[in-house]
KOLBA-647174 format. One record per residue (C-alpha): residue in one letter; x, y, z. Coordinates in steps of 0.001 Angstrom, whole numbers, plus 500000, padded with zeros to 6 digits. Layout:
BEGIN
A|X|Y|Z
...
END
This chain:
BEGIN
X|850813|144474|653575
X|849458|142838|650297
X|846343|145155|648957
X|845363|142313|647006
X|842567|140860|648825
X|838884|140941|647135
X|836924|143687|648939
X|833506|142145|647697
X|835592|139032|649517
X|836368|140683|652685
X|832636|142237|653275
X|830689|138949|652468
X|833271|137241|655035
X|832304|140465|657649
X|828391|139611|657246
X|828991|135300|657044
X|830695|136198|660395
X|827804|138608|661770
X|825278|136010|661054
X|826445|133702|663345
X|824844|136098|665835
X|821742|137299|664106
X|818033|136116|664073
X|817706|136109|660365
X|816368|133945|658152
X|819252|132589|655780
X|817135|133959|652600
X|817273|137659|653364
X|821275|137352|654689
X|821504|135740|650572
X|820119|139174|649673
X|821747|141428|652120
X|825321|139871|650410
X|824652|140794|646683
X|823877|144169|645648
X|820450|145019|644181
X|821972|146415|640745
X|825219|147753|639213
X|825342|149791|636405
X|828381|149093|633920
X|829317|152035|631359
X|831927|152939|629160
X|832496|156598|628466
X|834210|158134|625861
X|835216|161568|625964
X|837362|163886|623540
X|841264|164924|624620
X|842043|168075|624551
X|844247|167114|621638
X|841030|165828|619618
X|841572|162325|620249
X|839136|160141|621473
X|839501|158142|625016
X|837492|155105|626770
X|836965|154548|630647
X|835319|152124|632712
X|833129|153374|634874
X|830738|151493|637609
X|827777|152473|639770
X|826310|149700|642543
X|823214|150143|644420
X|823407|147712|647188
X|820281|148329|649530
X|817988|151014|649553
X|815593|149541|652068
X|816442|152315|654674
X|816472|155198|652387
X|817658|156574|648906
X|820624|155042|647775
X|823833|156758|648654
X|827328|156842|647852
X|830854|158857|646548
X|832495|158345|643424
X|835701|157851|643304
X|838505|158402|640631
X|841450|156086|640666
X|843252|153642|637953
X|842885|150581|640230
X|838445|151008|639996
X|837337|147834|640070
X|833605|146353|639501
X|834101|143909|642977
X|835639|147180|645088
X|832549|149358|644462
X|830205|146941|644754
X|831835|146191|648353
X|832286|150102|649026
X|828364|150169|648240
X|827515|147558|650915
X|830050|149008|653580
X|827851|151832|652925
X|824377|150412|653435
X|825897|148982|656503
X|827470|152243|657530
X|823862|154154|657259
X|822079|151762|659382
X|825220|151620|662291
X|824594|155466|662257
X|821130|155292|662125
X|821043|157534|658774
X|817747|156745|656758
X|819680|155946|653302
X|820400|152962|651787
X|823977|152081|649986
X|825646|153170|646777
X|828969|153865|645717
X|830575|154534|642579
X|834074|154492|640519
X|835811|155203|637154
X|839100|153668|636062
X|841154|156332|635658
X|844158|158674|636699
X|842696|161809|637233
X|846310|163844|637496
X|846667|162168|633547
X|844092|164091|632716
X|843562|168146|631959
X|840975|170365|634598
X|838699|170319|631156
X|839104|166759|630246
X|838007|165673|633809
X|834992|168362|633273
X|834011|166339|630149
X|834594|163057|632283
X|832455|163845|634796
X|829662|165253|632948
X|829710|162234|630310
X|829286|160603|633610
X|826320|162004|635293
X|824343|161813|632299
X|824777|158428|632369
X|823783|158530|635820
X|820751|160397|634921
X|818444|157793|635040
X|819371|156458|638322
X|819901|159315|640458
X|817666|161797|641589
X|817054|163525|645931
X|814761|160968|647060
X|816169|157688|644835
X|819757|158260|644782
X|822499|160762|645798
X|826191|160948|644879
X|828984|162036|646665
X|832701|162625|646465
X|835580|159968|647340
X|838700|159675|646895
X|840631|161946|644000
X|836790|163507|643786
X|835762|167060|645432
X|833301|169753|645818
X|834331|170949|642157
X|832888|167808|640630
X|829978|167827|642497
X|829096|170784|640955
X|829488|169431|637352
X|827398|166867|638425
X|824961|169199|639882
X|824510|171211|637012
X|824658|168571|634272
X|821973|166913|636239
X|819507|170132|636777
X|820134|171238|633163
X|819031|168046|631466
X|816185|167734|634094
X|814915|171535|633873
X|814797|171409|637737
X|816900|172611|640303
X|817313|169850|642597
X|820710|170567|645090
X|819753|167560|647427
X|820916|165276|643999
X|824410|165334|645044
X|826372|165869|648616
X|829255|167459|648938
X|829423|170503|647221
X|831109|173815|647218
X|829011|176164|649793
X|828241|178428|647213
X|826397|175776|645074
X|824800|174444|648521
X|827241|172529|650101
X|827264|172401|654152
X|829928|173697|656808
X|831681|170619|658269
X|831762|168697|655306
X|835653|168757|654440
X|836164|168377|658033
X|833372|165553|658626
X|835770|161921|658212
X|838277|162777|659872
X|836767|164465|663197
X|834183|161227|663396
X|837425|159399|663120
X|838670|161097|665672
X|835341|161173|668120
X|835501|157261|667469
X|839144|156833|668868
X|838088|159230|671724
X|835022|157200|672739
X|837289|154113|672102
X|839802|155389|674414
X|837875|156629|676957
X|835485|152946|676798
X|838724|151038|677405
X|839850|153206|680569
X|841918|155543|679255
X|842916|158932|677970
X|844282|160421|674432
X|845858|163694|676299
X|849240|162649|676264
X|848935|159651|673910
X|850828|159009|670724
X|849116|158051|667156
X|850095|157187|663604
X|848327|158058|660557
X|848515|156116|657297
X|846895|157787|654550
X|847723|162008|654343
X|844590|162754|651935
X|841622|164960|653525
X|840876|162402|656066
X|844094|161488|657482
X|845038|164966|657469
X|842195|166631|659392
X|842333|163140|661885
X|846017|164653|662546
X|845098|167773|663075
X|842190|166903|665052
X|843907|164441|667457
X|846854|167460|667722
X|844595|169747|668958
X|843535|167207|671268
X|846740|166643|673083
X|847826|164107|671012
X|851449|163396|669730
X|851177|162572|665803
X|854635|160802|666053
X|853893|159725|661924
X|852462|160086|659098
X|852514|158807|655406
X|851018|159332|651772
X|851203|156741|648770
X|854563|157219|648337
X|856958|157612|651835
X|856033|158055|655408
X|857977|159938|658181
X|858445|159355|661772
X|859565|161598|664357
X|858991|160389|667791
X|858605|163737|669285
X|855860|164648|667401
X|855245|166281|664115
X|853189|169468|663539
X|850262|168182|661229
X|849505|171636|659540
X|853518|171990|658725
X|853592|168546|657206
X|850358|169237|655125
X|852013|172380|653753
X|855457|170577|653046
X|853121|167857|650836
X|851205|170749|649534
X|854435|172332|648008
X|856481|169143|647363
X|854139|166270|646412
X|854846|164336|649038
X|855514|164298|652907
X|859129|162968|652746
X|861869|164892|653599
X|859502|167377|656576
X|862017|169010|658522
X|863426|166845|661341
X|861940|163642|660168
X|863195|160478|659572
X|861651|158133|656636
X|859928|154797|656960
X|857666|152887|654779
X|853685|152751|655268
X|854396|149051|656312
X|856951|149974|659103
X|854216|153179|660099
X|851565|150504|660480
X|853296|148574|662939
X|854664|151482|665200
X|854417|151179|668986
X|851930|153635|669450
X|848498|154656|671479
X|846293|155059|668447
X|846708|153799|664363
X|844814|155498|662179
X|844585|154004|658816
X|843558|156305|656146
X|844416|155136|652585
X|842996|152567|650967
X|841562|148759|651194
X|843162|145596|652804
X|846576|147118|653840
X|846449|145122|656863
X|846699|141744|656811
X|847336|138551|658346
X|850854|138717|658416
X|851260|142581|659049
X|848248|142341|661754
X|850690|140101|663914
X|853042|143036|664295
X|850699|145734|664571
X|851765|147638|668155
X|848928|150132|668580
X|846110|149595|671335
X|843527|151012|669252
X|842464|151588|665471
X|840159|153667|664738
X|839378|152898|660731
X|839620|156297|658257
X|839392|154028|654896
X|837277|152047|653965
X|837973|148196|654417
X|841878|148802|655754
X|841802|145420|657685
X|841181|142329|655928
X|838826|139590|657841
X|841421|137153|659077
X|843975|139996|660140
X|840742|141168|662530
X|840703|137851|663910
X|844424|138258|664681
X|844227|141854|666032
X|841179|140709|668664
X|844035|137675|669789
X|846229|140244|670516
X|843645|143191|672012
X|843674|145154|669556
X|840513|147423|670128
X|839392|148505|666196
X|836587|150947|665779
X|835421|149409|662488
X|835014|151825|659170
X|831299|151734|659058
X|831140|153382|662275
X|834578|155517|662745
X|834638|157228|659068
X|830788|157739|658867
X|830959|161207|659451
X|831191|162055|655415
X|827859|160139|655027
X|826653|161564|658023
X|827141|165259|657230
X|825856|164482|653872
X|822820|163802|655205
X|822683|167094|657132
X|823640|168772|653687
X|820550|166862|652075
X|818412|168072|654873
X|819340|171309|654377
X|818609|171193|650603
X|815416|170096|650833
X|814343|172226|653636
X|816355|175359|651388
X|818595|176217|655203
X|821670|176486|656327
X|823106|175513|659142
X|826220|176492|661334
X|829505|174582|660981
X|828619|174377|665032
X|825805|172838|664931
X|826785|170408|662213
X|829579|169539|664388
X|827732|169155|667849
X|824872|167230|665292
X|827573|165298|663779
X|828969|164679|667466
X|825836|163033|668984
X|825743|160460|666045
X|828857|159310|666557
X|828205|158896|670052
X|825481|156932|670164
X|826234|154706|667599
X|829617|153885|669087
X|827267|153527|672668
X|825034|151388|670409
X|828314|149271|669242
X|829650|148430|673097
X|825596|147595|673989
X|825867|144795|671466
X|829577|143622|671691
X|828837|142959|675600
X|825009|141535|675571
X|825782|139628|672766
X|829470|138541|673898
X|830921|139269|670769
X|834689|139770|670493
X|835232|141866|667609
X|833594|145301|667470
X|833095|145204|663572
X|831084|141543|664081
X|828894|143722|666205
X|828654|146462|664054
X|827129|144222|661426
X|824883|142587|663553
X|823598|146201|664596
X|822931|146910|660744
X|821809|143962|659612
X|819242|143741|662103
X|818146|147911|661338
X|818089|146844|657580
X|816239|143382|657781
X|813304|145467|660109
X|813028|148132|657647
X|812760|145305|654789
X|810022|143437|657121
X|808160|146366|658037
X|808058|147620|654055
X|806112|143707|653053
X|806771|141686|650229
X|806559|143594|646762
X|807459|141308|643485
END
């Protein structure tokens, strides 16, 4: 497991592969590989000790022929202009598999967020939606969280956004706390669309996950709730890992005991009656189902060749690089690729913008039955193509599926200079 490959890389590679089986004109696939703008700031903000601190920040807009432009924002040190641009494009493409009428965003800002106070990240975020400001708006483009990014900061961007717009406007942002119109399922919504993926998955190839075995890499909200999902489900969660460690304990582990133990330690190592291993050695497990859940290109070509699981169902965005897919298919591998398995944050998002602008509320049941029927069809939608097309990778025939949705909504809008 490297990490190092380009994400901007890795998606252009997913669509040059896609295109071999698509009836567009070479023109448009040059567009649908570059994103239509990316905004490049620098924000300074004041430490709490009265000292002044930069950090690079980034916000792509991909595509927004389908709808406004959406996408999280993500904290991290590792931010990169090529990963967000790619994160925005996996998310045009992840809207159109779904059939969700927005287009693609995504957004990031180099820095360590546990290096920094509750106040300075207040100040952070704020400097960072009024930069934003000009760009973002319910019908042109809506934020979200990502990773080390919640329903608190949401909020801040909420409010910094109505107060220098003398509006309220809650559909500007997804993902907020209920109180500040936020919608039921929305912690909950990556992981259990991760998890309704592996079922279909599962249940497509023949089989059953009562009784099956799975690995989760990744312990944040999604592969957390995916573990406690797939638990409740009859599964054995025989592993599980953060950053850090990983543990393994082959009669199964009790997902809500090992979120605790990381809750109160930091960590998941050391969970009662656990044995450690490394997120490389969890990867390659002999197990039913992998579930990868941390961040880009931590499969590879040389990991994919000793990966053991029968199916992946993708939590993260871009986990498997393009040539370890190739690899994976050799070996029948069945992946359920990230712009279908994890869509249920973008999906629910939508159901939380629907709700804004309608001023409802909905039940966490029928955001999860809503949420539910997505998933489903798409994935239905996914096995259509892979077997009238003959296609041998799923994610090849995910593309195809969106490229196709976004080139029709691009044809039907005309030419505009």
């Amino acid at each position: 497991m490297t990490g190092s490959a380009n994400p901007l890389e890795s998606l252009q590679t997913q669509l040059d592969e896609a295109s071999r089986h698509v009836e567009v004109a070479d023109d448009v696939l040059e567009r649908l590989r570059h994103p239509k703008r990316v905004l490049e700031s620098n924000l300074v903000i004041e430490r709490d000790g009265g000292t002044l601190e930069r950090f690079r920040a980034y916000r792509s807009q991909f595509n927004g022929d389908r709808g406004p432009y959406k996408g999280g924002i993500r904290y991290h040190p590792a931010v990169s202009r090529d990963e967000v641009v790619a994160l925005s494009g996996w998310m045009a493409y992840k809207c159109a598999v779904v059939d969700v009428p927005f287009g693609g965003a995504k957004s990031g800002i180099a820095v360590d967020p546990d290096a920094l106070s509750a106040a300075e990240l207040e100040r952070l975020t704020r400097a960072y939606a009024t930069e934003l400001r000009p760009l973002i708006g319910e019908d042109r483009d809506v934020p979200a969280p990502d990773v080390n990014t919640g329903p608190r900061e949401m909020n801040w961007l909420k409010d910094t956004y109505e107060t220098l717009e003398r509006t309220t406007a809650p559909g500007v942002v997804t993902g907020k706390s209920l109180e500040s119109g936020g919608s039921e399922g929305r912690v909950e919504a990556t992981g259990r669309s991760t998890v309704v993926a592996a079922r279909e998955a599962t249940a497509y190839l023949g089989r059953s996950l009562d009784g099956a075995t799975a690995a989760v890499q990744g312990y944040g909200n999604a592969g957390w709730i995916s573990a406690k999902l797939l638990d409740e489900m009859g599964v054995t969660v025989v592993a599980v890992s953060d950053s850090d460690s990983g543990i393994v304990d082959r009669d199964g582990l009790d997902p809500a005991e090992v979120k605790a133990h990381k809750d109160a330690t930091g960590n998941v190592l050391g969970y009662d009656g656990s044995d450690a291993c490394t997120n490389e050695e969890l990867l390659t497990l002999d197990v039913d189902l992998l579930i990868p859940a941390a961040l880009e290109s931590v499969i590879d070509a040389t990991l994919a060749r000793d990966v053991s699981a029968n199916i992946i169902s993708e939590a993260a965005n871009g986990p498997i690089t393009p040539d370890a897919d190739a690899i994976l298919a050799e070996n029948d591998v069945f992946v359920v690729p990230d712009i279908l398995a994890n869509a249920g944050g973008v999906t629910v998002s939508y159901f939380e913008w629907v709700q804004n602008r309608q001023r409802v509320s909905w039940s966490e049941d029928r955001v999860n039955e809503q949420l539910e029927a997505v998933i489903v069809d798409a994935f239905d939608s996914l096995c259509r193509t892979v077997e009238e097309r003959n296609i041998e990778i799923p994610r090849t025939a995910a593309y195809v599926l969106a490229i196709e949705r976004i080139d029709r909504a691009y044809e039907q809008g005309g030419r505009w200079p």
